[in-house]
Residue frames relative to the residue before (quaternion, step in Angstrom):
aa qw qx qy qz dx dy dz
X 1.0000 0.0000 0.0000 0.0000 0.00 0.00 0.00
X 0.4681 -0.6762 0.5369 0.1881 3.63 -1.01 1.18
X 0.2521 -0.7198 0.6190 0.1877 3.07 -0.99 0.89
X 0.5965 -0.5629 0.4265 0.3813 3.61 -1.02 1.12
X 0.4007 -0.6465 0.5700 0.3108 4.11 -1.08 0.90
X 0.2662 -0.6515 0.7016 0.1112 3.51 -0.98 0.77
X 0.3033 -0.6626 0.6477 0.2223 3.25 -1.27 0.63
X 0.7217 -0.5754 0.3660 0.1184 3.40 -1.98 1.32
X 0.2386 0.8139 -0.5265 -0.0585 3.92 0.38 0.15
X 0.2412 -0.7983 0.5484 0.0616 3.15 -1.03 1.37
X 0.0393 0.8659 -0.4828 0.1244 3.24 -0.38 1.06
X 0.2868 -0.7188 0.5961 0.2137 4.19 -0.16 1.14
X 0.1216 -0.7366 0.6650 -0.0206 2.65 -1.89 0.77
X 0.1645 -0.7742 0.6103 -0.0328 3.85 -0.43 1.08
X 0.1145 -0.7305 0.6706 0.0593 3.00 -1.49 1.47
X 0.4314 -0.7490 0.4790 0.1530 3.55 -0.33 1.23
X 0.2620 0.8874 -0.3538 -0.1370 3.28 -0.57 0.51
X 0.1574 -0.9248 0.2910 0.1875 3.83 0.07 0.63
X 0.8697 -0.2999 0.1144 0.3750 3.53 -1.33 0.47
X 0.5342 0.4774 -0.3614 0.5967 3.54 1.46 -0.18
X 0.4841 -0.5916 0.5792 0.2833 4.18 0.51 -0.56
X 0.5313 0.5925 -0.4622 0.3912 3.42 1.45 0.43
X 0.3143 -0.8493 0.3507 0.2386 3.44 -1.25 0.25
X 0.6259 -0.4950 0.4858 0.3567 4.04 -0.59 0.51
X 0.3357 0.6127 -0.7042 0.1263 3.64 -0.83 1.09
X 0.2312 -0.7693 0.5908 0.0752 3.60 -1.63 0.65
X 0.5549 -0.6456 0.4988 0.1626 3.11 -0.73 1.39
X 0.4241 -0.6844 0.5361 0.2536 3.80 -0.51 1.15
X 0.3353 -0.7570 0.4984 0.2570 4.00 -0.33 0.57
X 0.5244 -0.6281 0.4217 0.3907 4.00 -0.80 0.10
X 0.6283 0.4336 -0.4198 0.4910 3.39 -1.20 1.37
X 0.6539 0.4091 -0.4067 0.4895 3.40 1.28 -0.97
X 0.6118 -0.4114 0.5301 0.4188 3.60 -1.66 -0.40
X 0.7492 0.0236 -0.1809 0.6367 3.53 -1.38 1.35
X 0.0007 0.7148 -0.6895 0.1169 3.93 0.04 1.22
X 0.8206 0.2614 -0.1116 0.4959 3.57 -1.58 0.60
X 0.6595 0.3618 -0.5221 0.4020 3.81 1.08 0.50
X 0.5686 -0.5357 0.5823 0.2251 3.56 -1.33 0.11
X 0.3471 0.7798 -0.5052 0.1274 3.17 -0.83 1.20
X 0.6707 -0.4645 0.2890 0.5009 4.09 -0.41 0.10
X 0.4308 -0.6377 0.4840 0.4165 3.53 -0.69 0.44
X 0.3882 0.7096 -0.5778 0.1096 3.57 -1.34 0.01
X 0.0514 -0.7280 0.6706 0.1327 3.52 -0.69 -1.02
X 0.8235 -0.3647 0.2506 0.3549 3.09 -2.39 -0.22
X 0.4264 -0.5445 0.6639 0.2844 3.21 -1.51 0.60
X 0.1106 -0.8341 0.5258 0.1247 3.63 -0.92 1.17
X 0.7137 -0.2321 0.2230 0.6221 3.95 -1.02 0.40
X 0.8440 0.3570 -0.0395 0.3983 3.23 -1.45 0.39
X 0.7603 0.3985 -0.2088 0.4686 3.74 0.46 -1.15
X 0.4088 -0.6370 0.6274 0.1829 3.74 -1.42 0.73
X 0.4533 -0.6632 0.4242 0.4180 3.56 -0.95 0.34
X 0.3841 0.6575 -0.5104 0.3996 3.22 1.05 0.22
X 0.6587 0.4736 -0.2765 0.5152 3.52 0.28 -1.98
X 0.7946 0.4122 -0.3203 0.3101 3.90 0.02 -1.00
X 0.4690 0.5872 -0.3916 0.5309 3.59 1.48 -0.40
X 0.6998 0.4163 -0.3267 0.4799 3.64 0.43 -1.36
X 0.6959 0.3987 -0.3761 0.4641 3.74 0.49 -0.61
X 0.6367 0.4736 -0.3508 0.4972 3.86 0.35 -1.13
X 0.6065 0.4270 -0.4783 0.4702 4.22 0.52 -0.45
X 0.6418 0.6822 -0.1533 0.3150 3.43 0.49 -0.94
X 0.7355 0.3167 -0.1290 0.5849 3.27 1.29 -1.57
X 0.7629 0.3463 -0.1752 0.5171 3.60 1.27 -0.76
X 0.7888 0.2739 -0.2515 0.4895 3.81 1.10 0.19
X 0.3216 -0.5875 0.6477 0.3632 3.65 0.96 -0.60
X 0.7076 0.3214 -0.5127 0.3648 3.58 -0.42 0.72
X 0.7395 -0.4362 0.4837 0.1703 2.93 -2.28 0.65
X 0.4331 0.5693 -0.6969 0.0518 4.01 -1.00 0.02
X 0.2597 -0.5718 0.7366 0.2512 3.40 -2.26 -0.12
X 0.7319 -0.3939 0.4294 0.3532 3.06 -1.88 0.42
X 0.7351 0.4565 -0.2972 0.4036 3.43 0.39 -0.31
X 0.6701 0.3773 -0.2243 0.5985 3.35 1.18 -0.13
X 0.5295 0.3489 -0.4791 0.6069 3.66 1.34 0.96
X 0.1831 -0.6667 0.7220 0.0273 3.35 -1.48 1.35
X 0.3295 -0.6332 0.6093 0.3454 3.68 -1.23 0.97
X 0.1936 -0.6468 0.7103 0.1989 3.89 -1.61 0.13
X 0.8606 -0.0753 0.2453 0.4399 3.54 0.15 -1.27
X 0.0199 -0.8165 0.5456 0.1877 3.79 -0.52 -0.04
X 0.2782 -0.7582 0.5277 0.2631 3.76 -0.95 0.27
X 0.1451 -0.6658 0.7247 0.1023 3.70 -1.04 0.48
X 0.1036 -0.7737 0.5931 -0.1970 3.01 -1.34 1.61
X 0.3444 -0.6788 0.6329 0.1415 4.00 -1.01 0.98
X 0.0118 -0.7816 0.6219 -0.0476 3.22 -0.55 1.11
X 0.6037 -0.5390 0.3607 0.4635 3.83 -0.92 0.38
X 0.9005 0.2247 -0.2040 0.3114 3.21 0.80 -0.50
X 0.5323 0.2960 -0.1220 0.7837 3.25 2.30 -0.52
X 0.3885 -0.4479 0.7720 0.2291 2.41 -2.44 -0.30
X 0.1996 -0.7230 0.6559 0.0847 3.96 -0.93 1.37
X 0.1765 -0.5673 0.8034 -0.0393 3.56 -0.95 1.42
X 0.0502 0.6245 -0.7720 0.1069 4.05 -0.86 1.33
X 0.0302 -0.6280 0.7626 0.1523 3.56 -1.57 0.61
X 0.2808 -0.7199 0.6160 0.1531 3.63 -0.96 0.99
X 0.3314 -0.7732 0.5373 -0.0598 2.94 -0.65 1.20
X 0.0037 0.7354 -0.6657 -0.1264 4.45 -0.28 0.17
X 0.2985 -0.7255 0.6189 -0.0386 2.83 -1.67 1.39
X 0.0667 0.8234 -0.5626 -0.0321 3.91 -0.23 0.21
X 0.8107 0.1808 -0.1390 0.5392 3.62 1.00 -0.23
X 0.2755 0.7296 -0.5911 0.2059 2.99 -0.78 1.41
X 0.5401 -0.6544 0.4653 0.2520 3.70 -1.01 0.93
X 0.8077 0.2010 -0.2032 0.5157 3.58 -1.01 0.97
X 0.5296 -0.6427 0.4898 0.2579 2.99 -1.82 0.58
X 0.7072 -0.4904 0.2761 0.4279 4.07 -1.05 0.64
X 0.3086 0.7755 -0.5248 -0.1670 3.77 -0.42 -0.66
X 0.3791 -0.7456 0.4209 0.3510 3.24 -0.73 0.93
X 0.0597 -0.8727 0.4830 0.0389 3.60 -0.57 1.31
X 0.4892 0.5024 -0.3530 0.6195 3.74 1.59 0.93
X 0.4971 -0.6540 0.5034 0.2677 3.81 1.28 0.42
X 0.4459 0.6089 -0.4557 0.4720 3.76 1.38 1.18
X 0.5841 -0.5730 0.5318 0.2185 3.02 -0.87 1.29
X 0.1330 0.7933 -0.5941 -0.0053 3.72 -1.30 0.88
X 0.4473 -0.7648 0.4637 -0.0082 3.16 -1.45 1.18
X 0.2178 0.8254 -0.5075 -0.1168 3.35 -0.78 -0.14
X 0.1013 -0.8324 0.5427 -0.0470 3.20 -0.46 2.16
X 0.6275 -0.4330 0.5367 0.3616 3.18 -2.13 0.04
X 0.6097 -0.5045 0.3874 0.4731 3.72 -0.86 0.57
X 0.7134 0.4188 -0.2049 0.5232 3.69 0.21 -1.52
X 0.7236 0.2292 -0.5441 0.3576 3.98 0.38 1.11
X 0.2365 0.8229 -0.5126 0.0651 3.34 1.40 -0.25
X 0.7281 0.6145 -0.1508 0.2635 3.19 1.13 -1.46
X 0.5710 0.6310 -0.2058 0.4832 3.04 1.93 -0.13
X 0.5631 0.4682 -0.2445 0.6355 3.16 1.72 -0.36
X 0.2993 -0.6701 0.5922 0.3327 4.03 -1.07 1.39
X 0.1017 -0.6992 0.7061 0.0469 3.12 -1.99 0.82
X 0.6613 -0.4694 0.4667 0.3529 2.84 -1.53 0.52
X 0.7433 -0.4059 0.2983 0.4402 3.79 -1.11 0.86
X 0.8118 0.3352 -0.1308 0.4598 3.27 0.12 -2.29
X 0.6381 0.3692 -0.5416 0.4039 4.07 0.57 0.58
X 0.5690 0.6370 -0.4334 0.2874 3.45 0.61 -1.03
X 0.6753 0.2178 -0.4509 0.5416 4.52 0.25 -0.23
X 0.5490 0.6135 -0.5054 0.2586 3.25 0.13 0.23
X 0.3443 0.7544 -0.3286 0.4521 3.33 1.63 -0.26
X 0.8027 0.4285 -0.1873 0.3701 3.31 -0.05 -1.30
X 0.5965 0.5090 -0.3448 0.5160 4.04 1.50 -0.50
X 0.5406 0.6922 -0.2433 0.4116 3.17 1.47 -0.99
X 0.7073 0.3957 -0.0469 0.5839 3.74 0.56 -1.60
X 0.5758 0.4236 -0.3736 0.5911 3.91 0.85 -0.20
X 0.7769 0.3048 -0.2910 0.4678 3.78 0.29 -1.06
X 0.7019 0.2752 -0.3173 0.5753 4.05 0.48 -0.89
């Protein structure tokens, strides 16, 4: 028996990190899907766009700050089965970026030490990402 073909959603993911070794997480806002979890900023990779370009844009539209492609390093990426897709996420680490976060989507924002991430619910496809995180910071 065939299993039904999910389609592939690529979506980047950026772990922010600042001068303390702590890391950027945002608090999914109500209305969205998986409200009230905790997860890296980023979003979809549109037509045409690198996850690079979409980090730089998604920091921008959801924090008010500044980065380039060169100041994103890849680390790890998770691949997830969703009920209805399949989430391809490259995590991406960020250490330099211009301005301070603001949450401009009315998401809650954090900054944690690697070793509590785990205290904070996430969405399936963020949670192993943790461990590359707490090994590298």
């Amino acid at each position: 028996m065939d299993s039904p073909v999910k389609p592939v959603l690529l979506v980047a993911a950026c772990a922010l990190v600042d001068a303390d070794g702590r890391v950027l997480i945002a608090r999914r806002p109500e209305g969205k899907p998986m409200a009230g979890l905790w997860e890296f900023p980023g979003g979809k990779v549109e037509p045409g766009e690198t996850p690079e370009e979409t980090l730089i844009r998604e920091l921008h539209e959801e924090l008010a700050i500044e980065t380039k492609a060169a100041c994103l390093a890849p680390l790890t990426f998770a691949s997830h089965a969703y009920e209805k897709f399949h989430l391809l996420m490259p995590l991406y680490v960020c250490r330099r970026f211009w301005g301070t976060p603001q949450p401009k989507e009315g998401q809650a924002l954090k900054w944690v030490r690697p070793k509590q991430l785990r205290d904070y619910p996430m969405p399936p496809a963020d949670a192993p990402l943790i461990p590359f995180l707490i090994d590298l910071l």
